[in-house]
N, C-alpha and C positions, 0 to 999 in steps of 0.2 A: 155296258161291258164290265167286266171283271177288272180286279184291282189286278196289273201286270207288276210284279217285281221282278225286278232285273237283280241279277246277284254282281254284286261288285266286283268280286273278281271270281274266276274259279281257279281250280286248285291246281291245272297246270299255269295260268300266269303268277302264281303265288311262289312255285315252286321254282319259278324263269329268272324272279328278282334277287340278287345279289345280296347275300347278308353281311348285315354292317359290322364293319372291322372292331376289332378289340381293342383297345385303345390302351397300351403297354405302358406302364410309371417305370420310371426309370428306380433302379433299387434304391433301399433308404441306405444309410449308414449303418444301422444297425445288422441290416441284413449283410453286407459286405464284410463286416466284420465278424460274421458269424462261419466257422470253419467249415461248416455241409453247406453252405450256400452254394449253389448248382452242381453237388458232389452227390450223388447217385448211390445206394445201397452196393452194389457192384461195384462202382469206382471203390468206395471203403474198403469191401472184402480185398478186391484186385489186391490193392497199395499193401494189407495187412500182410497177406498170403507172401508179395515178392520182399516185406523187409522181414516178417516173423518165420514164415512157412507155417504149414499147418499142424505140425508136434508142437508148436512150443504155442499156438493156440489152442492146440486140445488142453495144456498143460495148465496154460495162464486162465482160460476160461471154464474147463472139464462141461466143454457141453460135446455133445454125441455126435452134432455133424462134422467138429471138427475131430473130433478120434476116430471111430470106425468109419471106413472108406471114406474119407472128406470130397466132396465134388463139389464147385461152383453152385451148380443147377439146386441140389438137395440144401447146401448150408443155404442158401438167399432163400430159397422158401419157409424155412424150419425161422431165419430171421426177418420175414416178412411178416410170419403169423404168430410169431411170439415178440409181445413188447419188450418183455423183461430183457429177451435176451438181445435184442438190437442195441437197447441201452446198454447194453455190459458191451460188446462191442464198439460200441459207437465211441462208449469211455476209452477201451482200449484204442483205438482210434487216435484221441486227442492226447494219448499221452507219446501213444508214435511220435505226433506232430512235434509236441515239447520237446521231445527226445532228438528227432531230427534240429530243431533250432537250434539248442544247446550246443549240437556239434558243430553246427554252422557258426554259430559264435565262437564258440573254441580255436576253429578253424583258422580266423581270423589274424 
């Protein structure tokens, strides 16, 4: 008789078995302390847009999506595909932040 091989599994019981969980680390410290740690491109613009508005980012940055028609949709892609410019935001960003603390402190 002929050699019978038997296939071990086929592709719909393959496809039946449950894939194994991701096993989540808990953050380092570094990461915690890092001011985009779970802050989204979108959150960024959001937060800049409701303390700057978008004149005084056309003004602070002179890039194009925020001076002519600034939209959501158009500036996060124009800062998705350009590094240079997410970084020049991202800086404006962290000085919002300082700026915010400052006054939080003042406050005091």
């Amino acid at each position: 008789m002929a050699n019978k091989q038997t296939p071990s599994k086929t592709l719909k019981e393959t496809e039946l078995q449950p894939k194994p969980k991701r096993i989540r680390r808990p953050a380092t410290e570094e990461q915690l302390s890092n001011p985009f740690h779970g802050v989204k491109l979108k959150q960024v613009l959001e937060r800049l847009v409701a303390h700057y508005g978008w004149a005084y980012l056309g003004e602070r940055t002179n890039l194009r999506c925020f001076i002519y028609n600034p939209t959501m949709k158009s500036s996060l892609g124009f800062l998705r595909r350009t590094t240079w410019a997410r970084e020049h935001v991202e800086d404006l960003y962290l000085d919002m932040l300082d700026e915010t603390k400052e006054e939080k402190e003042e406050a005091k």
